[in-house]
C-alpha positions as MATLAB code, in Angstrom:
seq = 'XXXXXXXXXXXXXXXXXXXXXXXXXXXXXXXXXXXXXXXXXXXXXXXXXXXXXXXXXXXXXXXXXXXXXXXXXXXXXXXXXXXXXXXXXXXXXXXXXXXXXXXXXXXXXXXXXXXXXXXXXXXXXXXXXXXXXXXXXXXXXXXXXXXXXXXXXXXXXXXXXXXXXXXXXXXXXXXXXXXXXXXXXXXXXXXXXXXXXXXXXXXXXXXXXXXXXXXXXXXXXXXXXXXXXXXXXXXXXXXXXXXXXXXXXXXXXXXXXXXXXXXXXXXXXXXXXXXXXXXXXXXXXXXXXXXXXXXXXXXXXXXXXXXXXXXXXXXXXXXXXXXXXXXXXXXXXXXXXXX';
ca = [
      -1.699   -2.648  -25.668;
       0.472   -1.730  -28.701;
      -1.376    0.047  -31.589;
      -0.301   -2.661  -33.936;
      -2.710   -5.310  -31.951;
      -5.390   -3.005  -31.451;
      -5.548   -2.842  -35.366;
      -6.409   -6.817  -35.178;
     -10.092   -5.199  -34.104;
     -12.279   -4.015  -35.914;
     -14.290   -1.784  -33.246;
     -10.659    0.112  -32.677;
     -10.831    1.201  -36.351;
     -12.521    4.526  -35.820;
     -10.201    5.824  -33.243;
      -7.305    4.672  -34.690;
      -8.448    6.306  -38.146;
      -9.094    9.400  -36.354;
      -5.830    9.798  -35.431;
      -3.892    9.282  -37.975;
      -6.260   11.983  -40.152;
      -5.264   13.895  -37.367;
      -1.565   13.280  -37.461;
      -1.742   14.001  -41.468;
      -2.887   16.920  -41.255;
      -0.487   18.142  -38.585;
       2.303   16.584  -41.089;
       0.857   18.562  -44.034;
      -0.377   21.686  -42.084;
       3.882   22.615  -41.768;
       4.194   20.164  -38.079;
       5.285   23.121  -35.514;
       5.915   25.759  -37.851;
       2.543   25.492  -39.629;
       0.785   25.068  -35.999;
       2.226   28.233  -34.808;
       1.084   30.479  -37.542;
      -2.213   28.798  -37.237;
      -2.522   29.873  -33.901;
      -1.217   33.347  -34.516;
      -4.025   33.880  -37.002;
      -6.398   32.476  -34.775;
      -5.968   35.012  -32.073;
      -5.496   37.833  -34.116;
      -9.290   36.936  -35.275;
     -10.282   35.737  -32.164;
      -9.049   39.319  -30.634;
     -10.718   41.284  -33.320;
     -14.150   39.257  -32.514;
     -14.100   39.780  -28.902;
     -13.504   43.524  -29.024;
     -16.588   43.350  -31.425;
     -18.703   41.281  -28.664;
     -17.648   43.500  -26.057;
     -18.911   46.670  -27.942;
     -21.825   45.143  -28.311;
     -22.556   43.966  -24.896;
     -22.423   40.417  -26.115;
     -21.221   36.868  -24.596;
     -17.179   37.107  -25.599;
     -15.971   33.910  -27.771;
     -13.100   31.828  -25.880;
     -10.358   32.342  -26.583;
      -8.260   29.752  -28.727;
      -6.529   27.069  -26.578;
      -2.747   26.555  -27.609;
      -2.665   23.148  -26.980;
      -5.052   22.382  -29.637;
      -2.216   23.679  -31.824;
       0.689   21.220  -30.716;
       1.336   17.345  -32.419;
      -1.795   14.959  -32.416;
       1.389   12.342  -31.352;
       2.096   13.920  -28.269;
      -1.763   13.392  -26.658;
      -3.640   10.691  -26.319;
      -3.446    8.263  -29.032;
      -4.677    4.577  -29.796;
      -1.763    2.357  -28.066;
       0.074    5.588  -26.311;
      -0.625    4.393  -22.693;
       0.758    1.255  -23.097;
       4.058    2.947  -25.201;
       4.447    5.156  -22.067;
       3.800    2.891  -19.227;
       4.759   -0.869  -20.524;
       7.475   -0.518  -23.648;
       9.797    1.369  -21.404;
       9.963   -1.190  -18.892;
       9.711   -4.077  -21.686;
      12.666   -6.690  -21.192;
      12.642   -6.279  -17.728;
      12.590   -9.624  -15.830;
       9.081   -9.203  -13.479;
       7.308  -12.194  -11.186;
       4.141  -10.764  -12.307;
       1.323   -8.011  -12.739;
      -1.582   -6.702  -11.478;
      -4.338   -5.278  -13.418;
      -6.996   -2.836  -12.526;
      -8.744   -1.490  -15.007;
     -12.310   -1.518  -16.709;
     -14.498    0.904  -15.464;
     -14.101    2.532  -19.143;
     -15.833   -0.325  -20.506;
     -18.956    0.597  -18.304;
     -20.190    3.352  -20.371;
     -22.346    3.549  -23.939;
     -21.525    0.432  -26.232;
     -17.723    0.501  -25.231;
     -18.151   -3.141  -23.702;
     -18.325   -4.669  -26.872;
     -14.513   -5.018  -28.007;
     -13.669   -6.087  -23.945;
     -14.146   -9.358  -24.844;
     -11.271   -9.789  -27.055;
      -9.338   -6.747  -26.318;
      -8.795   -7.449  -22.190;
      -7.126  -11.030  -23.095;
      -4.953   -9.533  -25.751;
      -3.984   -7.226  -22.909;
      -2.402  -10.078  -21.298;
      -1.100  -11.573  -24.427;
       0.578   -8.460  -25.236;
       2.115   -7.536  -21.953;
       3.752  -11.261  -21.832;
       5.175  -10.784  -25.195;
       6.364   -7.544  -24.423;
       8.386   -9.226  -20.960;
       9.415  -12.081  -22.899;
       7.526  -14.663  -20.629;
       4.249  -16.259  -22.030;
       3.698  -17.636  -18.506;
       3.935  -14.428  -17.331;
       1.625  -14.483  -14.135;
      -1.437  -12.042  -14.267;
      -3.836  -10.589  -11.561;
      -7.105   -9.502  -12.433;
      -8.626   -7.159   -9.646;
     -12.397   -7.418  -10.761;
     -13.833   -4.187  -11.199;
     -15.930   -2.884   -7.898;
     -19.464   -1.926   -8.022;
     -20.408    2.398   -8.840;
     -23.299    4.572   -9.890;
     -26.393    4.105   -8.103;
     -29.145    1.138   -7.520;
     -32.269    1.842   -9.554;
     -34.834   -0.172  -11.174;
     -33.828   -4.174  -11.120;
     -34.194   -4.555  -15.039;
     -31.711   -1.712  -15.182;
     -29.324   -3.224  -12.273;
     -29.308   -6.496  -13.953;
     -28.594   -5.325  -17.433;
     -25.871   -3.052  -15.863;
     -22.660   -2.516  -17.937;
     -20.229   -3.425  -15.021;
     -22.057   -6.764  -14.964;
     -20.956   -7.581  -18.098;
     -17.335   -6.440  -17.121;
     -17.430   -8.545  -14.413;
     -18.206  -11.539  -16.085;
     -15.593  -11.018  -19.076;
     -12.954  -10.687  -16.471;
     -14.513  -14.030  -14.864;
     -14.340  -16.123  -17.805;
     -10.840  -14.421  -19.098;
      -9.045  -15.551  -15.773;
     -10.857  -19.033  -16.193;
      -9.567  -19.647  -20.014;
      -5.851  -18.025  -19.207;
      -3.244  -20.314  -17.588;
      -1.242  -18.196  -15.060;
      -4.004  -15.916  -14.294;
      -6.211  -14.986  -11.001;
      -9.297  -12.831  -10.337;
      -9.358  -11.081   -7.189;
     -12.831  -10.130   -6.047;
     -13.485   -6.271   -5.160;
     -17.507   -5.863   -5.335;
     -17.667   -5.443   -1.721;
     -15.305   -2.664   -1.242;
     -17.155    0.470   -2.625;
     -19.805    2.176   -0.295;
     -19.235    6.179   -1.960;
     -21.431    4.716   -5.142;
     -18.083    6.146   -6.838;
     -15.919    4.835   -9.596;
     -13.359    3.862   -6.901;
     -13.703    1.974   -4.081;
     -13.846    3.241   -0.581;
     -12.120    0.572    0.644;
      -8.163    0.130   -0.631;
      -6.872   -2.183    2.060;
      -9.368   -5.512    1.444;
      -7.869   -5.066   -2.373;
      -4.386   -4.978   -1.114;
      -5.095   -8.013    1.188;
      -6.608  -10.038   -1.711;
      -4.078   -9.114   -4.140;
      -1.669  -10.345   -1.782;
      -2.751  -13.338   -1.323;
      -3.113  -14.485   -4.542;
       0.573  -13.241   -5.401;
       1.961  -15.173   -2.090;
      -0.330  -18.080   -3.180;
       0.202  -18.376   -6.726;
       3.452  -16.446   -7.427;
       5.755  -17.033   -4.907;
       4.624  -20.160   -3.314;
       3.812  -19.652    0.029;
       1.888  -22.223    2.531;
      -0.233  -22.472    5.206;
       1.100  -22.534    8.456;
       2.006  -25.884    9.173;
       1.188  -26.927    5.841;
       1.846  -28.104    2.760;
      -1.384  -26.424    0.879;
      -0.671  -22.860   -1.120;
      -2.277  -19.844    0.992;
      -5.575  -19.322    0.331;
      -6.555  -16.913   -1.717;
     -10.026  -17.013   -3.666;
     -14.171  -17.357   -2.291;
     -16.664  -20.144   -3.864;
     -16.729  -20.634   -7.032;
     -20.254  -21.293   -9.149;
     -20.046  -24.615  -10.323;
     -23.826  -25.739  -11.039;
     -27.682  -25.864  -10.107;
     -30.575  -27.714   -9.383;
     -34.500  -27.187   -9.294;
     -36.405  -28.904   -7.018;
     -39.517  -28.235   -5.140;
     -39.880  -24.341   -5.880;
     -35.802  -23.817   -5.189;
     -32.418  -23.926   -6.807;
     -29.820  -25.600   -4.940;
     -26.396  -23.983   -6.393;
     -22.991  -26.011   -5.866;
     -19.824  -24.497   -6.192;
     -16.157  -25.578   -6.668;
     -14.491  -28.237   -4.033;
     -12.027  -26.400   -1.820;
     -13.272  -22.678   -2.283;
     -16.660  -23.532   -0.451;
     -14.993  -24.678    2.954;
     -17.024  -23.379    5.476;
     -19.167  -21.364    3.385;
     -21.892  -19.004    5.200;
     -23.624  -15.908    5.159;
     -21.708  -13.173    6.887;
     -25.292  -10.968    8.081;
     -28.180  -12.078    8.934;
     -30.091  -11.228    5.791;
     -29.635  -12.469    2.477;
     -28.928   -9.509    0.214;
     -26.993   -9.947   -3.141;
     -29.334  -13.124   -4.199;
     -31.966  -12.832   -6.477;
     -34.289  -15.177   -8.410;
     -36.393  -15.800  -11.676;
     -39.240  -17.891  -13.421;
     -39.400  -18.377  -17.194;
     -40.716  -14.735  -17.728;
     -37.062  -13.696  -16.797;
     -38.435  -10.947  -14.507;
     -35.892  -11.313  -11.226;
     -36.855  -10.774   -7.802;
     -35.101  -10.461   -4.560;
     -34.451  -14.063   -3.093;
     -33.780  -15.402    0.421;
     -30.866  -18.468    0.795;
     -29.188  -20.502    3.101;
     -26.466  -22.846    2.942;
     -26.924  -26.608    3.471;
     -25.298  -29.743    3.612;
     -22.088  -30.510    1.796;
     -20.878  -26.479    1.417;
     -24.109  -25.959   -1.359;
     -26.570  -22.891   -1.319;
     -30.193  -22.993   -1.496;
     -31.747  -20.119   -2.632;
     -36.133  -19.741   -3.110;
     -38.297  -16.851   -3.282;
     -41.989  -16.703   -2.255;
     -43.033  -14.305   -5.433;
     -41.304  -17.220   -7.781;
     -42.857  -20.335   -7.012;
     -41.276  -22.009  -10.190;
     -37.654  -20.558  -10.304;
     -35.795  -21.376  -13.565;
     -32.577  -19.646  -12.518;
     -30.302  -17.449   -9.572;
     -28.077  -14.590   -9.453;
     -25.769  -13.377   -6.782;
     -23.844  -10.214   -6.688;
     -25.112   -8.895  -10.062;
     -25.812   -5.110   -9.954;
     -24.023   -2.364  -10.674;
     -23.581   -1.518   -7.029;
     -23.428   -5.376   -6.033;
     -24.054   -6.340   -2.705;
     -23.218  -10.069   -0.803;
     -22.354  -11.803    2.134;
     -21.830  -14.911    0.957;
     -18.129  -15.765    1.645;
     -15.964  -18.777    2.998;
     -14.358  -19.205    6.303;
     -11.166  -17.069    5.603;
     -13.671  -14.376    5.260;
     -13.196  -14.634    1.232;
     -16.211  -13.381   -0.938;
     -17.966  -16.003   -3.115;
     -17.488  -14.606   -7.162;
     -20.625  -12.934   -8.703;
     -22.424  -15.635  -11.032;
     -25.692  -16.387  -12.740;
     -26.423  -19.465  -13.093;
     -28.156  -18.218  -16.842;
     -26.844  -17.377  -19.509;
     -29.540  -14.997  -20.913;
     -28.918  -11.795  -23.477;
     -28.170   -8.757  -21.419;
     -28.881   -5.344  -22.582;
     -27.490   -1.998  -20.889;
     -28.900    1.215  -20.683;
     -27.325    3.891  -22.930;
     -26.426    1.179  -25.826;
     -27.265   -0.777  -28.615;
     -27.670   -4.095  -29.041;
     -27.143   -7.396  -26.602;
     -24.534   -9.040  -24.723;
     -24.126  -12.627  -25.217;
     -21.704  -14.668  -23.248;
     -19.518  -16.086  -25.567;
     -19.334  -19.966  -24.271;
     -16.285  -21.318  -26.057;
];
């Protein structure tokens, strides 16, 4: 997004700050001119300390990398992605976008902003093509790292990704979210598999975008999995009910239940069993959590599921809580923000 909206948040203010110290100083320093002799005197020094190290039978210093030397606006820079990649092309007349991106967020306390930054992403981009309807594709971010401990699974930066990118398609006319959690077997930042993105994608841009039917009818092409819509305790199990229309047919694509897990009031989860039931709803029960208070499905860094619909369309992640979640390598607590 342009610089001049990322200055509307306050967690930007650092970076931003940064580099325009840095770009003052390159301004004062002489610009080119002053960089160059900079540099010369660097090596000269740098020359004069190595032949000293080598004398000596010491570790030689590096030498001094010339593009350290050059402008501060010609690297990276708070808003320069989106001046090389999206102002060029701005007035352009598009059908739409897709979006891939997030993984970034998944590290240290850099989740924070994502909650207002990713929908200005898509305000921006719409003002920038002059179309506030502008329609937008959100490929949810797949699953990476490795599985470890469930409290650190659960607490899992990509979860909370995940579930920004849920609620930001579900409060933004003229967006989708195209589900990707199943595609990544490498444990690697990007999934294995390219072609189910491509397929979903597709669909949602035929469905949405362009208007196409089902053969032989008049109903858009399908293009989404179930939806989470609500729960209910009874009798040591939560029945979960999702969205009309998405649910048609719903099963369990294995004959296990992985991806589903469970929890009493101590909030301490457990891997659940589920099967679906009458009227396209999901029961889900555990043995080790006799009074369950609430469900999860998909929700790991490395997700795993096989709950889908009968065009073979994955069910969303969801939780049917709505507790604090708290990562490894950060500070402080998520919230979901339930405007």
């Amino acid at each position: 997004m342009p610089k001049d909206v990322l200055r509307n948040f306050p967690e930007m203010k650092p970076y931003i700050d940064e580099f325009d110290t840095a770009l003052r100083a390159w301004i004062d320093g002489g610009r080119a001119p002053g960089a160059k002799s900079r540099y010369e005197a660097d090596v000269k020094a740098w020359e004069s300390k190595r032949a000293e190290a080598k004398s000596k039978g010491e570790r030689e210093p590096r030498r001094p990398s010339s593009s350290a030397y050059t402008s501060p606006a010609d690297k990276h820079q708070p808003g320069g992605m989106f001046n090389g990649m999206i102002a060029p092309l701005a007035g352009f007349a598009l059908r739409g976008a897709l979006f891939y991106q997030g993984e970034n967020n998944s590290f240290g306390v850099s989740w924070k902003p994502f909650g207002k930054t990713f929908p200005a992403v898509i305000a921006a981009w719409r003002k920038a093509f002059g179309d506030q309807n502008l329609p937008f594709g959100i490929i949810q971010i797949a699953g990476w790292s490795n599985r470890r401990t469930m409290t650190y699974d659960m607490n899992h930066h990509t979860n909370i990704v995940r579930e920004i990118q849920f609620l930001t398609w579900r409060r933004t006319p003229h967006t989708g979210l195209i589900v990707t959690f199943d595609t990544n077997t490498s444990q690697g930042i990007h999934p294995s598999y390219k072609v189910p993105v491509g397929e979903r994608s597709a669909r949602w841009a035929l469905a949405e975008v362009y208007g196409a039917k089902r053969w032989q009818s008049d109903q858009p092409v399908e293009w989404r999995g179930p939806v989470y819509k609500s729960m209910a305790i009874e009798k040591g199990k939560i029945t979960v009910t999702f969205e009309a229309g998405d649910n048609q047919g719903l099963v369990l694509a294995r004959d296990d239940e992985c991806g589903f897990y469970i929890a009493g009031k101590d909030r301490e989860f457990h891997h659940a069993r589920a099967r679906v039931v009458k009227d396209g709803k999901l029961e889900v029960w555990s043995e080790e959590v006799p009074e369950p208070v609430a469900a999860r499905y998909g929700w790991s860094n490395l997700p795993a599921g096989v709950l889908m619909n009968r065009r073979g369309l994955p069910a969303y992640p969801f939780r049917t809580d709505a507790w604090p979640l708290t990562p490894h390598q950060s500070t402080g607590s998520y919230e979901v923000d339930a405007k």
